[in-house]
Biopython code that builds the backbone (N, CA, C, O; Angstrom):
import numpy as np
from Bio.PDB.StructureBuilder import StructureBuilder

atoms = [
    (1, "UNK", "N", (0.816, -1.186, 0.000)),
    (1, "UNK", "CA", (0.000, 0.000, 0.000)),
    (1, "UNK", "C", (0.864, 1.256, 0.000)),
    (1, "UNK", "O", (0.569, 2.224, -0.701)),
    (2, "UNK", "N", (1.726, 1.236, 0.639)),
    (2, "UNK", "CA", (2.863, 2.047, 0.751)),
    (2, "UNK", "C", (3.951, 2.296, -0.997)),
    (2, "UNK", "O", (4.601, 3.329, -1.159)),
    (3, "UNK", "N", (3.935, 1.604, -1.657)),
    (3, "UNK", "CA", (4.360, 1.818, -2.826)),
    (3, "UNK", "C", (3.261, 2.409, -3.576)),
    (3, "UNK", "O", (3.489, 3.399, -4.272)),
    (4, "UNK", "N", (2.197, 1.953, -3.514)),
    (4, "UNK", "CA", (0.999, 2.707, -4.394)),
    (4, "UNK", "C", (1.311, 4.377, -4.019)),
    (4, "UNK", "O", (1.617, 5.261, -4.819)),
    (5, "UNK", "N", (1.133, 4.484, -2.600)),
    (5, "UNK", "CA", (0.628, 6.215, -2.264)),
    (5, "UNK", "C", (2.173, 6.689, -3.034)),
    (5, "UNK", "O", (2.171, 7.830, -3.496)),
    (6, "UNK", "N", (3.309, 5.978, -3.170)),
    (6, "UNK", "CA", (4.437, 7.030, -3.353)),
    (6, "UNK", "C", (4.177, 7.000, -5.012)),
    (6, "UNK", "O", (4.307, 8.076, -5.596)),
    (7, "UNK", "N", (3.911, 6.126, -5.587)),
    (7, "UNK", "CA", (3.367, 6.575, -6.940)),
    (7, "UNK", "C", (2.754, 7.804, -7.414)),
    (7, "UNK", "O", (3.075, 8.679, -8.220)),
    (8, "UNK", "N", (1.976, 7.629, -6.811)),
    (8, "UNK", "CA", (0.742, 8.841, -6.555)),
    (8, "UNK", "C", (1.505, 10.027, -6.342)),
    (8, "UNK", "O", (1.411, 11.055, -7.013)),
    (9, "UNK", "N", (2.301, 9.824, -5.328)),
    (9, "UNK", "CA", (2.774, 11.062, -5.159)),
    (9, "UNK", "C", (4.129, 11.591, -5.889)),
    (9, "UNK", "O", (4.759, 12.598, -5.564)),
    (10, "UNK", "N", (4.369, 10.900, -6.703)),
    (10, "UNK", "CA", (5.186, 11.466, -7.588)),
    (10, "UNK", "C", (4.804, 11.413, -9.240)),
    (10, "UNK", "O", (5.505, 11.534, -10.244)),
    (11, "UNK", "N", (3.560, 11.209, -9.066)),
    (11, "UNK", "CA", (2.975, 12.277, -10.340)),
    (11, "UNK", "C", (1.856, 13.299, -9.830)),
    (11, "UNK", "O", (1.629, 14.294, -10.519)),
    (12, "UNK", "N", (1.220, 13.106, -8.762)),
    (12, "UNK", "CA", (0.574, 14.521, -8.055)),
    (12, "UNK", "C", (1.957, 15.892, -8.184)),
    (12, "UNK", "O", (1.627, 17.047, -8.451)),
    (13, "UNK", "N", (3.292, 15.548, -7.973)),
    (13, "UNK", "CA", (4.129, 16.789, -7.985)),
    (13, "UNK", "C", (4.444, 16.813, -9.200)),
    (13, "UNK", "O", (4.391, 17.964, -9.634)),
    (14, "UNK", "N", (4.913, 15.667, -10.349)),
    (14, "UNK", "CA", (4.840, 16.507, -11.282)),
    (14, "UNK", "C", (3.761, 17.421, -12.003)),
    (14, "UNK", "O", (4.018, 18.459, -12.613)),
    (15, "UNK", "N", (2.203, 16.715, -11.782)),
    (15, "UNK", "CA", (1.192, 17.474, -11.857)),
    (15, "UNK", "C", (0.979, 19.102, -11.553)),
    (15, "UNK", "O", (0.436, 20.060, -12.105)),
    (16, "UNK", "N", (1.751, 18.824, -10.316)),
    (16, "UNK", "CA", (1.771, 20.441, -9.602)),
    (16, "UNK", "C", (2.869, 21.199, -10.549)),
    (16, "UNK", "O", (2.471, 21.999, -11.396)),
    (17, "UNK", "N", (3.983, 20.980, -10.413)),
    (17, "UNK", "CA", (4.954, 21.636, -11.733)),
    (17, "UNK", "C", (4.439, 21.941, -12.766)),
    (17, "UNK", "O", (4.736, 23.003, -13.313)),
    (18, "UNK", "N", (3.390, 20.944, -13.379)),
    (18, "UNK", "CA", (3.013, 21.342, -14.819)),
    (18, "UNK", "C", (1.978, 21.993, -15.019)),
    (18, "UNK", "O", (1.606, 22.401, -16.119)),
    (19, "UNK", "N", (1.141, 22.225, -13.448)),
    (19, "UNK", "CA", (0.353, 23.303, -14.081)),
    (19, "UNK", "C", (0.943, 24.547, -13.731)),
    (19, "UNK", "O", (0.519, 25.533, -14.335)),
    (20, "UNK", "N", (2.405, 24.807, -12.336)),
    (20, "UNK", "CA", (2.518, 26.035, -12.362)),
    (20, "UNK", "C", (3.326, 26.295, -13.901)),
    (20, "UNK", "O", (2.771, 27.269, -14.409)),
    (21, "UNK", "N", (4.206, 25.882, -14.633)),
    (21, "UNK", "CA", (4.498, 26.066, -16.177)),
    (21, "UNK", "C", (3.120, 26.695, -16.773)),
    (21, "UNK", "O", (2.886, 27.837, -17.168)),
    (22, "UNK", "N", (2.447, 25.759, -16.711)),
    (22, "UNK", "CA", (1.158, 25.891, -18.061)),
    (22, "UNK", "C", (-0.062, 27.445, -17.196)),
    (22, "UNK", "O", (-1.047, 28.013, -17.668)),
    (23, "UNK", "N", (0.502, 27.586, -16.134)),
    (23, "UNK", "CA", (-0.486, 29.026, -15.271)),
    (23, "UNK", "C", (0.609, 29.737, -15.670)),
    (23, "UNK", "O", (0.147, 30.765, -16.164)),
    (24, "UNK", "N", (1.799, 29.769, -15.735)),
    (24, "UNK", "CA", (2.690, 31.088, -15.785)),
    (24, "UNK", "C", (2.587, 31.195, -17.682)),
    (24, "UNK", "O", (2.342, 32.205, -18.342)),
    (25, "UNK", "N", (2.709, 30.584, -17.902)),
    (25, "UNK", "CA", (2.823, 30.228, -20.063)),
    (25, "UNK", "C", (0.840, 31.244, -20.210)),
    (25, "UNK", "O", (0.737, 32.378, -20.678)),
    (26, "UNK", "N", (-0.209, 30.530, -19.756)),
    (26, "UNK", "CA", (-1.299, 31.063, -19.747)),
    (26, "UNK", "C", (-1.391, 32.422, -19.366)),
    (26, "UNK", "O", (-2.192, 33.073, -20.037)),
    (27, "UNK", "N", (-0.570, 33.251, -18.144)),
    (27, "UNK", "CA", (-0.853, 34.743, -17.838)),
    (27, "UNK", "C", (0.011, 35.287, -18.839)),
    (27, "UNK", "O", (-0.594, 36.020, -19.621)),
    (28, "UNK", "N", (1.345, 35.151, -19.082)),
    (28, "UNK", "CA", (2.157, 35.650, -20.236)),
    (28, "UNK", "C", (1.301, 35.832, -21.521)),
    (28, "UNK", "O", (1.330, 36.950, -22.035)),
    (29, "UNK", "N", (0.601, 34.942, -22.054)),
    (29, "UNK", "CA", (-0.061, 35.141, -23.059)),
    (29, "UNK", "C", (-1.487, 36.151, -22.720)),
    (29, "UNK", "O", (-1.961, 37.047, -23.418)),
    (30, "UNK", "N", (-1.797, 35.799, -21.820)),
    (30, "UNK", "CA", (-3.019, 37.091, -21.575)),
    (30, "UNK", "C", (-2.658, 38.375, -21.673)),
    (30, "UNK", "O", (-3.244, 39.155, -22.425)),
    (31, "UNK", "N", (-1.524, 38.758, -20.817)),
    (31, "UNK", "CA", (-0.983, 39.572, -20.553)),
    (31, "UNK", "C", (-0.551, 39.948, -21.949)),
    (31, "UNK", "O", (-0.471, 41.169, -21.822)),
    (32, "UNK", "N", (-0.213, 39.681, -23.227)),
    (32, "UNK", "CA", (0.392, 40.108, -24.308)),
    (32, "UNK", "C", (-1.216, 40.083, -25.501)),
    (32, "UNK", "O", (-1.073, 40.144, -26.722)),
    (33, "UNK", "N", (-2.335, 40.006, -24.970)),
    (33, "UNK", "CA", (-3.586, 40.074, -25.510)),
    (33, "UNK", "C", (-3.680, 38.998, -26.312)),
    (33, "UNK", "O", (-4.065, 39.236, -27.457)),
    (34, "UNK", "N", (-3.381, 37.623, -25.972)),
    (34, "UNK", "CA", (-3.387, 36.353, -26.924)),
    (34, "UNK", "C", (-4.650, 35.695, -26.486)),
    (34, "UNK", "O", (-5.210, 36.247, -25.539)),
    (35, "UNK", "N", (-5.179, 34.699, -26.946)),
    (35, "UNK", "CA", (-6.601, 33.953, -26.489)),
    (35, "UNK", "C", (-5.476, 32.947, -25.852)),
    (35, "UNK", "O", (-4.624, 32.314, -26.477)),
    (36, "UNK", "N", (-5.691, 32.971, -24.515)),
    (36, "UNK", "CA", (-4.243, 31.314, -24.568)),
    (36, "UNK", "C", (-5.060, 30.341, -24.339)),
    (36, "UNK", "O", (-4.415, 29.794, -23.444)),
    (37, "UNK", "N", (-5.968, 29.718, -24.457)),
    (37, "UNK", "CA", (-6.551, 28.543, -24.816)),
    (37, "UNK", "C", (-6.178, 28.345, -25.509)),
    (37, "UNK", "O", (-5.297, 27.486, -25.448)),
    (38, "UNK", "N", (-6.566, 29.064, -27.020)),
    (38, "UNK", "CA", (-6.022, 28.715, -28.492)),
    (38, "UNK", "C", (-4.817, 28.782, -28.517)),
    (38, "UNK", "O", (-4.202, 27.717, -28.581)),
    (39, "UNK", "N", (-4.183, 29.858, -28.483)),
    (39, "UNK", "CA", (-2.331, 29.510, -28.315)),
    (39, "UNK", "C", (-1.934, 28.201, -27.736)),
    (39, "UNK", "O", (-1.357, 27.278, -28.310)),
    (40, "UNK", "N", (-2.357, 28.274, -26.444)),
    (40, "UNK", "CA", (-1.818, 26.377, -25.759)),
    (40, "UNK", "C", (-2.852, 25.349, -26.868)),
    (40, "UNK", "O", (-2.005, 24.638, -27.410)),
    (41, "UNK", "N", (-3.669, 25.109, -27.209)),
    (41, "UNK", "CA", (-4.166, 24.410, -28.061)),
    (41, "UNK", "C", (-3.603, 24.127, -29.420)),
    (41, "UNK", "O", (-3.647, 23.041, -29.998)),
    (42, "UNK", "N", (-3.107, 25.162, -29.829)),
    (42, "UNK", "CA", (-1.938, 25.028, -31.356)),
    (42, "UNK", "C", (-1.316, 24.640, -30.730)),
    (42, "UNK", "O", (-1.596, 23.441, -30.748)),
    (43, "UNK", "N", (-0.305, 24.831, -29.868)),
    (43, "UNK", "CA", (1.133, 24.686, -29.447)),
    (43, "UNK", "C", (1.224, 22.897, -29.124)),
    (43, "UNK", "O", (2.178, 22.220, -29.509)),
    (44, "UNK", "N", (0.082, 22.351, -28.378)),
    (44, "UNK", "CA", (-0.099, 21.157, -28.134)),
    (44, "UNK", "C", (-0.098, 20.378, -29.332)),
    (44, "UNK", "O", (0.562, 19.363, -29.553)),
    (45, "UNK", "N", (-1.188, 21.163, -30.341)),
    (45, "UNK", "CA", (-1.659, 19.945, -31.215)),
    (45, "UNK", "C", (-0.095, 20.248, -32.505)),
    (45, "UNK", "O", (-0.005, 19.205, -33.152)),
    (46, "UNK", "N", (0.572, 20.862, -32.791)),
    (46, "UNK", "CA", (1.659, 21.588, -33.404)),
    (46, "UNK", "C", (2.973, 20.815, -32.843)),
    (46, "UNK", "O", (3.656, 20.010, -33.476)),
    (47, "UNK", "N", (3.182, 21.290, -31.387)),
    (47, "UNK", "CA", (4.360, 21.506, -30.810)),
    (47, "UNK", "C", (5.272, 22.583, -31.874)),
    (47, "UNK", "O", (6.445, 22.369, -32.182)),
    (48, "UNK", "N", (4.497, 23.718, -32.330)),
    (48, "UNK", "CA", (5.102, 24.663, -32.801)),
    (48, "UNK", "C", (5.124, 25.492, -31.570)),
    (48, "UNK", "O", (4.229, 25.515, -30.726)),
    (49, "UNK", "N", (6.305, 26.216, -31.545)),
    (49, "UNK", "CA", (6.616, 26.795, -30.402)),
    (49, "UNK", "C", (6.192, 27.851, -30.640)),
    (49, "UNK", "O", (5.372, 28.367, -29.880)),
    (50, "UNK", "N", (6.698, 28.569, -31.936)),
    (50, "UNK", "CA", (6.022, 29.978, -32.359)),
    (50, "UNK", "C", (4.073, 30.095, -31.617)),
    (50, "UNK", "O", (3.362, 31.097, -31.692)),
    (51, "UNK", "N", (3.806, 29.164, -31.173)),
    (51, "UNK", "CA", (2.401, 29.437, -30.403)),
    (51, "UNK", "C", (2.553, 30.317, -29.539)),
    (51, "UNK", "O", (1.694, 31.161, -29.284)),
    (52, "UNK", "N", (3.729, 30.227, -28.946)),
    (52, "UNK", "CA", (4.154, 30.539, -27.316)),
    (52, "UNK", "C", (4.517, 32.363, -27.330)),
    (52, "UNK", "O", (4.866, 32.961, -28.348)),
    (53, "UNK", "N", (4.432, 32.668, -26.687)),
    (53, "UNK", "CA", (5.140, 34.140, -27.117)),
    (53, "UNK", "C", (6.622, 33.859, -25.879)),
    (53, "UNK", "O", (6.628, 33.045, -24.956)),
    (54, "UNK", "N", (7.497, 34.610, -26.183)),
    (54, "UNK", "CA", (8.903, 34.592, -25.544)),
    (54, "UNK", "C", (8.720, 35.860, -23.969)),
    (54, "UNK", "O", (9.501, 35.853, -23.017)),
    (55, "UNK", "N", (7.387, 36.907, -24.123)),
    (55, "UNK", "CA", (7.447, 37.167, -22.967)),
    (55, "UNK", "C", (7.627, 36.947, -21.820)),
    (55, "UNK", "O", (7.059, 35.862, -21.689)),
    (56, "UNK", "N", (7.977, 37.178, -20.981)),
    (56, "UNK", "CA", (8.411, 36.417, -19.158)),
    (56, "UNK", "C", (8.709, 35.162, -19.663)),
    (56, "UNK", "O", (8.015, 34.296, -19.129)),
    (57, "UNK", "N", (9.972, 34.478, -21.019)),
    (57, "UNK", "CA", (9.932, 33.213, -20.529)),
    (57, "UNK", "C", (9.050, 32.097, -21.135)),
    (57, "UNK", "O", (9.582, 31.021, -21.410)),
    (58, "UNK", "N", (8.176, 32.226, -21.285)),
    (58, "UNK", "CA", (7.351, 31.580, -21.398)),
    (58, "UNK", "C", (7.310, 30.418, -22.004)),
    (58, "UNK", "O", (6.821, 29.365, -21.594)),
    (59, "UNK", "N", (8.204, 30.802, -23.674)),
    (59, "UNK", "CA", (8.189, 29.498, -24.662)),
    (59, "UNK", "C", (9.201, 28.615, -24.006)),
    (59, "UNK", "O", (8.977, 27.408, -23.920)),
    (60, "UNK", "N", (10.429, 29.203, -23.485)),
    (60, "UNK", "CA", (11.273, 28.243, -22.887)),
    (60, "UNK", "C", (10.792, 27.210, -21.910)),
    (60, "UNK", "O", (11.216, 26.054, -21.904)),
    (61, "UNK", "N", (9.557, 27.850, -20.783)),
    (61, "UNK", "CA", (8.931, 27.410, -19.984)),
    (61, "UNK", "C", (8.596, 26.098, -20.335)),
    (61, "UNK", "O", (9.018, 25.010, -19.945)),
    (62, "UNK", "N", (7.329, 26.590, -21.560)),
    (62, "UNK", "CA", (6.581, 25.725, -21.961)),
    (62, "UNK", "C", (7.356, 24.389, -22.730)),
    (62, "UNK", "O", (6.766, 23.323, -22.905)),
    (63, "UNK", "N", (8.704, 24.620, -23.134)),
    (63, "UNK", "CA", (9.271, 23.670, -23.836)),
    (63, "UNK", "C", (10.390, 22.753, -22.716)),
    (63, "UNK", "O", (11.248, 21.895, -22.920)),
    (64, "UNK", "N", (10.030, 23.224, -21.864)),
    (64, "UNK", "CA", (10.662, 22.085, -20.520)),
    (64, "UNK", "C", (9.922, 20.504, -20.390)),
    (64, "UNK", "O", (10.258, 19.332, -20.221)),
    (65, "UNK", "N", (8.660, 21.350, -20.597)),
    (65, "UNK", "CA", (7.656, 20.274, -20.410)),
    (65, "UNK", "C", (7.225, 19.295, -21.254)),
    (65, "UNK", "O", (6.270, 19.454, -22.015)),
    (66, "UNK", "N", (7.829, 18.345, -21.176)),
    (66, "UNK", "CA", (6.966, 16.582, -22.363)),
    (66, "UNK", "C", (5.696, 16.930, -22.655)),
    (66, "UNK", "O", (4.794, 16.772, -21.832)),
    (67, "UNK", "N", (5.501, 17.419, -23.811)),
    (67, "UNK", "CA", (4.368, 17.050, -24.292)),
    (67, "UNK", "C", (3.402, 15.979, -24.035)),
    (67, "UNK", "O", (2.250, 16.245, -24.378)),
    (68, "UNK", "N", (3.635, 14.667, -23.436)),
    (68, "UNK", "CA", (3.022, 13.618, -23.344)),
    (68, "UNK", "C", (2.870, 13.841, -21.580)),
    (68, "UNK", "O", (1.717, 13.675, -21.182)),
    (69, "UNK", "N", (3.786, 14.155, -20.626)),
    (69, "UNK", "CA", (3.337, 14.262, -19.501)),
    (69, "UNK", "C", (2.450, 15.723, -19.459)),
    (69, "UNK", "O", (1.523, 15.923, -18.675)),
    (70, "UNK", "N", (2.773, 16.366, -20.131)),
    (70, "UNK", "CA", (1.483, 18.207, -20.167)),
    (70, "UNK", "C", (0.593, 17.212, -20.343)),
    (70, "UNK", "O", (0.480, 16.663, -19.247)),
    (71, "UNK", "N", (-0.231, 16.586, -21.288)),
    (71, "UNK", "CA", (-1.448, 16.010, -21.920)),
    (71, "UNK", "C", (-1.835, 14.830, -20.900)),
    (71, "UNK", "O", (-3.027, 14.818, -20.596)),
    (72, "UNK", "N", (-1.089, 13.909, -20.362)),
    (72, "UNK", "CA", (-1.315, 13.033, -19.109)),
    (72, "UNK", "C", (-2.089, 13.978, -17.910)),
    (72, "UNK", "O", (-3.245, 13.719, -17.577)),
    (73, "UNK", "N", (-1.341, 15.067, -17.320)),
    (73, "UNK", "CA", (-1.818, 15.681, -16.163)),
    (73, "UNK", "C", (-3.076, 16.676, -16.710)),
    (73, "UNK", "O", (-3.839, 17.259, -15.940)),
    (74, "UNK", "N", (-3.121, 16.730, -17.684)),
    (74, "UNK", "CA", (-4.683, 17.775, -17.936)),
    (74, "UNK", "C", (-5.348, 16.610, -18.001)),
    (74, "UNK", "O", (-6.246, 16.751, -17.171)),
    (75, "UNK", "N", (-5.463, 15.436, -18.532)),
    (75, "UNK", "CA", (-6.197, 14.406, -18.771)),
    (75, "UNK", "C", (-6.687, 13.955, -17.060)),
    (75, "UNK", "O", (-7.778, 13.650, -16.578)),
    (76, "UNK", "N", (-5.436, 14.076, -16.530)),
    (76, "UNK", "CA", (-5.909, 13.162, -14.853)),
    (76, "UNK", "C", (-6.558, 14.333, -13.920)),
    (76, "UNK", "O", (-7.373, 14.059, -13.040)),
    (77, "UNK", "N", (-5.953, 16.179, -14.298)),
    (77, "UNK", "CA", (-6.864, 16.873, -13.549)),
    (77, "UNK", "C", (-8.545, 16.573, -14.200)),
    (77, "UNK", "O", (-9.519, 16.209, -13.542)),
    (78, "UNK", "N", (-8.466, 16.930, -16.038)),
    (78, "UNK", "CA", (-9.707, 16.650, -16.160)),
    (78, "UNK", "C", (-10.657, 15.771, -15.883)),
    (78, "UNK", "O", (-11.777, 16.150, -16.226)),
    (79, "UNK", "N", (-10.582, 14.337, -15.193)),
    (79, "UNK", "CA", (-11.280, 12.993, -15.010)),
    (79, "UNK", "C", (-10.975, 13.024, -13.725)),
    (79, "UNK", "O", (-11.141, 11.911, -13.225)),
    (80, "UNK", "N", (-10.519, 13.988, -12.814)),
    (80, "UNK", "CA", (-10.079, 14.313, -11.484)),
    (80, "UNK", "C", (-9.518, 12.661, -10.752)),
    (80, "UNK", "O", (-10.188, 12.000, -9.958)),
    (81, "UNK", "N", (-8.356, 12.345, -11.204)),
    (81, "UNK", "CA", (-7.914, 10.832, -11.528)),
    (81, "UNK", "C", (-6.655, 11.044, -10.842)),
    (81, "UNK", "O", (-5.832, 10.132, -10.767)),
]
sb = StructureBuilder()
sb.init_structure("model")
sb.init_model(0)
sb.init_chain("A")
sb.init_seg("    ")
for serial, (resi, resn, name, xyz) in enumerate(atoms, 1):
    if name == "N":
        sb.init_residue(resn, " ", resi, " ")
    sb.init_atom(name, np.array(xyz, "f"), 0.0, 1.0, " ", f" {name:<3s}", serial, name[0])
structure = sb.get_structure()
């Protein structure tokens, strides 16, 4: 039981990392008058970076992050999993 919870808890923190990335990538783009839904939505379905704007950081931010673990943790916040 004890191996399960540490599972858990080491994708609950990367979870937490990837949404503070994907909240700081999301205000940068507000902040520069972008729709960032749609910006993070190209950028996902793309992995064109040019989605991203370079303000505060941001594209670098966003390109830390695996594409496949970003899309895992929206998937497990969305199905609250």
């Amino acid at each position: 039981m004890g191996d399960a919870t540490a599972i858990f808890s080491i994708h609950d923190q990367k979870d937490i990392e990837i949404h503070e990335v994907v909240q700081q990538v999301y205000d940068a783009l507000k902040e520069k008058g972008y729709n960032p839904v749609n910006q993070l939505v190209g950028y996902i379905l793309s992995e064109d970076p040019t989605y991203i704007t370079t303000y505060k950081g941001a594209r670098s931010l966003i390109r830390k992050v695996d594409r496949d673990d970003l899309l895992q943790a929206m998937l497990r916040s969305y199905l609250n999993v």
